[in-house]
C-alpha positions in Angstrom: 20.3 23.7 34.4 16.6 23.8 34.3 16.9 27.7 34.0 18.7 27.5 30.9 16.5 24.7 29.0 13.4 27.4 30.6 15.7 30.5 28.9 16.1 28.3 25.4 11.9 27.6 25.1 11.2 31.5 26.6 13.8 32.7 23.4 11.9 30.5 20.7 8.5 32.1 22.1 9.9 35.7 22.0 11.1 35.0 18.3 8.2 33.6 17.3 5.3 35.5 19.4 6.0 39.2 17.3 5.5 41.0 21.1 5.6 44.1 20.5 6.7 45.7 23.5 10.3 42.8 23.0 10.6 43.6 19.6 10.9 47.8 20.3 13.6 47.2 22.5 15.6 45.1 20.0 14.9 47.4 17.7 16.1 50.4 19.7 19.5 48.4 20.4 20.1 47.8 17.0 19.8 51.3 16.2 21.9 52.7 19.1 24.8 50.1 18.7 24.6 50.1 15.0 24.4 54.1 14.7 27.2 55.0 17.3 29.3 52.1 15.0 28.6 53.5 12.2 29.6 57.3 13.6 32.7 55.9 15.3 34.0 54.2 12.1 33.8 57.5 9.7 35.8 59.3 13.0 37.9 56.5 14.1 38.7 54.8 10.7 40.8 57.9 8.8 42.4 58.8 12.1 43.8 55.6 12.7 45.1 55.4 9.3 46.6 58.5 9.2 48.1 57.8 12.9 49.7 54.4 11.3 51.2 55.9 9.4 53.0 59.2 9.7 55.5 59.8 12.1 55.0 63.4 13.9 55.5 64.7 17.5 53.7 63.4 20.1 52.3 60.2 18.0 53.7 57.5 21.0 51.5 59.8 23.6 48.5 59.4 21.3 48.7 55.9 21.0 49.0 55.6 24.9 46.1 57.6 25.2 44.1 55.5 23.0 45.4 52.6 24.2 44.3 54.1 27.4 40.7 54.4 26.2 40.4 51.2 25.3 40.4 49.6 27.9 38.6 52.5 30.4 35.5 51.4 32.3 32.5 51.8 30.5 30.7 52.9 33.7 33.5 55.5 34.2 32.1 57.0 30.0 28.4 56.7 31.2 29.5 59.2 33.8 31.3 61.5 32.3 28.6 61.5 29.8 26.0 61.7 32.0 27.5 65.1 34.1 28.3 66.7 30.7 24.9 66.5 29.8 22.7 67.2 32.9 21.3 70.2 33.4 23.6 72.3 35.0 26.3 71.2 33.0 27.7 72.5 29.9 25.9 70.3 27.8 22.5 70.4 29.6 20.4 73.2 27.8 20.4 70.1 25.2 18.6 67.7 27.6 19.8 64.6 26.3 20.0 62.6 29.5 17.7 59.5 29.5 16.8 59.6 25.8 18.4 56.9 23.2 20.8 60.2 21.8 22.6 60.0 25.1 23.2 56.5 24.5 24.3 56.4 21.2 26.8 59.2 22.3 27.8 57.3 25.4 28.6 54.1 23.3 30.3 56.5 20.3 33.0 57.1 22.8 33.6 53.7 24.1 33.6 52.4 20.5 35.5 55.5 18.9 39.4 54.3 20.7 38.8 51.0 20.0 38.0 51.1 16.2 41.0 53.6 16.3 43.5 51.6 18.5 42.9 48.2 16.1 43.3 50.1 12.4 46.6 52.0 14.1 47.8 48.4 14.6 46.8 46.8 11.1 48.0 50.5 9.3 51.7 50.0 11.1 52.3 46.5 9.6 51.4 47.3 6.4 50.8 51.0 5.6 53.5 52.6 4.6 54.3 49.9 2.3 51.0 50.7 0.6 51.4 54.7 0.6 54.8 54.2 -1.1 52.7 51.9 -3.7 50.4 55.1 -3.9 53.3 57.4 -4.2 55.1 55.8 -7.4 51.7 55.6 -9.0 51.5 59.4 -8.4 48.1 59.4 -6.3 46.3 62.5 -4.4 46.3 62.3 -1.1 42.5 61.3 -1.3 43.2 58.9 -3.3 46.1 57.1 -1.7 43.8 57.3 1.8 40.8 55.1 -0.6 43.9 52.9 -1.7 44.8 52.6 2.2 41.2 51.5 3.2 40.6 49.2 0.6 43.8 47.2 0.6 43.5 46.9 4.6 40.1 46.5 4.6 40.5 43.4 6.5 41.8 45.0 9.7 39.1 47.8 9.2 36.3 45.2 9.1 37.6 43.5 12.3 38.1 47.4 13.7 34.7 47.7 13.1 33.1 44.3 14.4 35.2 44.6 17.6 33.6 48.0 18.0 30.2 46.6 17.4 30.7 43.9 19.2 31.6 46.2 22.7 28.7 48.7 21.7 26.3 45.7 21.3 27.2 44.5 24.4 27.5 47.8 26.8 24.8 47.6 29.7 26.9 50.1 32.1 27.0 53.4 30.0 23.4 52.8 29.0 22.2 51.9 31.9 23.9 55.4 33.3 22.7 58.0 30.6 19.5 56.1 29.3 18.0 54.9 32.4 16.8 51.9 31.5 13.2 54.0 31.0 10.6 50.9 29.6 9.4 51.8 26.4 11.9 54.4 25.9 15.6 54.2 26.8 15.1 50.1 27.3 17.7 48.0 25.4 18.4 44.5 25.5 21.6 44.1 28.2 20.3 46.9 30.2 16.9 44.5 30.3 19.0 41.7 31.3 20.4 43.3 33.8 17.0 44.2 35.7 15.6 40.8 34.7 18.3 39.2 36.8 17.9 41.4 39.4 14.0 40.2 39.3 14.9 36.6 39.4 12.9 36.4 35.9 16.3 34.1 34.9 15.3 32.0 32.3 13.8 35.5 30.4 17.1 37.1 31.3 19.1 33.8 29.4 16.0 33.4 26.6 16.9 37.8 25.7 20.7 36.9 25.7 20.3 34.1 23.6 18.2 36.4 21.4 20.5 38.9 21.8 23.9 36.2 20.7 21.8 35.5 17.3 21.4 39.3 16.6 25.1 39.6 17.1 25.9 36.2 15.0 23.9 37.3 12.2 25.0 41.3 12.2 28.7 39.5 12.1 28.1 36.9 9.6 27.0 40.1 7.2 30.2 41.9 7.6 32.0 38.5 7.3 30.6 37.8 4.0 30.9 41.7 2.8 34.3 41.3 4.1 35.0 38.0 1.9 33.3 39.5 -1.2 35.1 42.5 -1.4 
């Protein structure tokens, strides 16, 4: 118990300190989770409408796969990631590996299926209600996709705070593409982790209670930009 009242003092002094060396790592994991969310949605968003709703050959194997990689190991994407781009793989003339690219292409992946898998869900309850709506009114096809994103813009706003949510929260992908380098490739799970691992516990709880406000606040936007529009 002690630990935790230590973690909720050692949070207040990181918030209100300005160290510098704290501050670049949250600002590093608010541009890698924020930048592969981004990515993810302009990818995931359009193909998981257009997935809810048309019917063509092999769509119930696609959802499966999605589905699929969903729910796959994060760890298991950090590797993959991590062999692609190493040197004597395909990828590796790049040299990505340990640099905050890597990461934000590791958690692009992990967030990509499940941004996709959620609007497939909200697009098959209502979609082709609304592309019929689109259809009588004589609308292009770009125009009845805008029609499709605003009027379930709900499910696409909690598509895309799930997805934040899991990229926000990744430590094992990062950890295996970025490193963990201080100064460099240093977020803030990945610096919980090897806090803990140090025994520095109530840091480790005072940077995840730092870390729950970032993620309340970043929410609470796309709550009320949800509610206003």
């Amino acid at each position: 118990m002690q630990n935790i009242f230590e973690g909720i003092k050692d949070a207040l002094i990181l918030l209100t300190t300005l160290d510098p060396e704290f501050y670049a790592i949250v600002r590093l994991s608010l541009f890698v989770s924020l930048t592969a969310t981004v990515l993810a949605s302009i990818i995931a968003i359009p193909s998981g409408i257009v997935i809810g709703i048309k019917d063509f050959p092999g769509k119930k194997i696609i959802i499966r796969v999605i589905y699929t990689l969903m729910s796959m190991p994060p760890v298991v994407i950090g590797l993959i990631i991590f062999l692609l781009l190493l040197r004597s793989g395909p990828f590796g003339h790049y040299r990505l590996n340990f640099t905050p690219t890597a990461m934000i292409i590791a958690q692009f992946c992990l967030v990509t299926p499940i941004i996709t898998g959620v609007v497939v869900n909200g697009t098959k309850e209502r979609g082709q209600d609304i592309r019929e709506l689109a259809r009588t009114f004589g609308a292009s096809r770009t125009q009845t996709l805008w029609l499709l994103i605003r009027e379930l813009r709900i499910n696409i706003m909690s598509a895309i705070v799930t997805g934040y949510g899991r990229a926000i929260s990744e430590v094992g992908a990062v950890m295996v593409v970025g490193g963990n380098i201080r100064g460099h490739t240093r977020v803030m799970t990945t610096t919980i982790a090897m806090l803990r691992n140090m025994g520095e516990y109530s840091l480790a709880i005072a940077t995840g209670i730092v870390l729950l406000l970032i993620s309340f606040f970043i929410n609470s936007l796309l709550y009320y930009w949800q509610q206003e529009r």
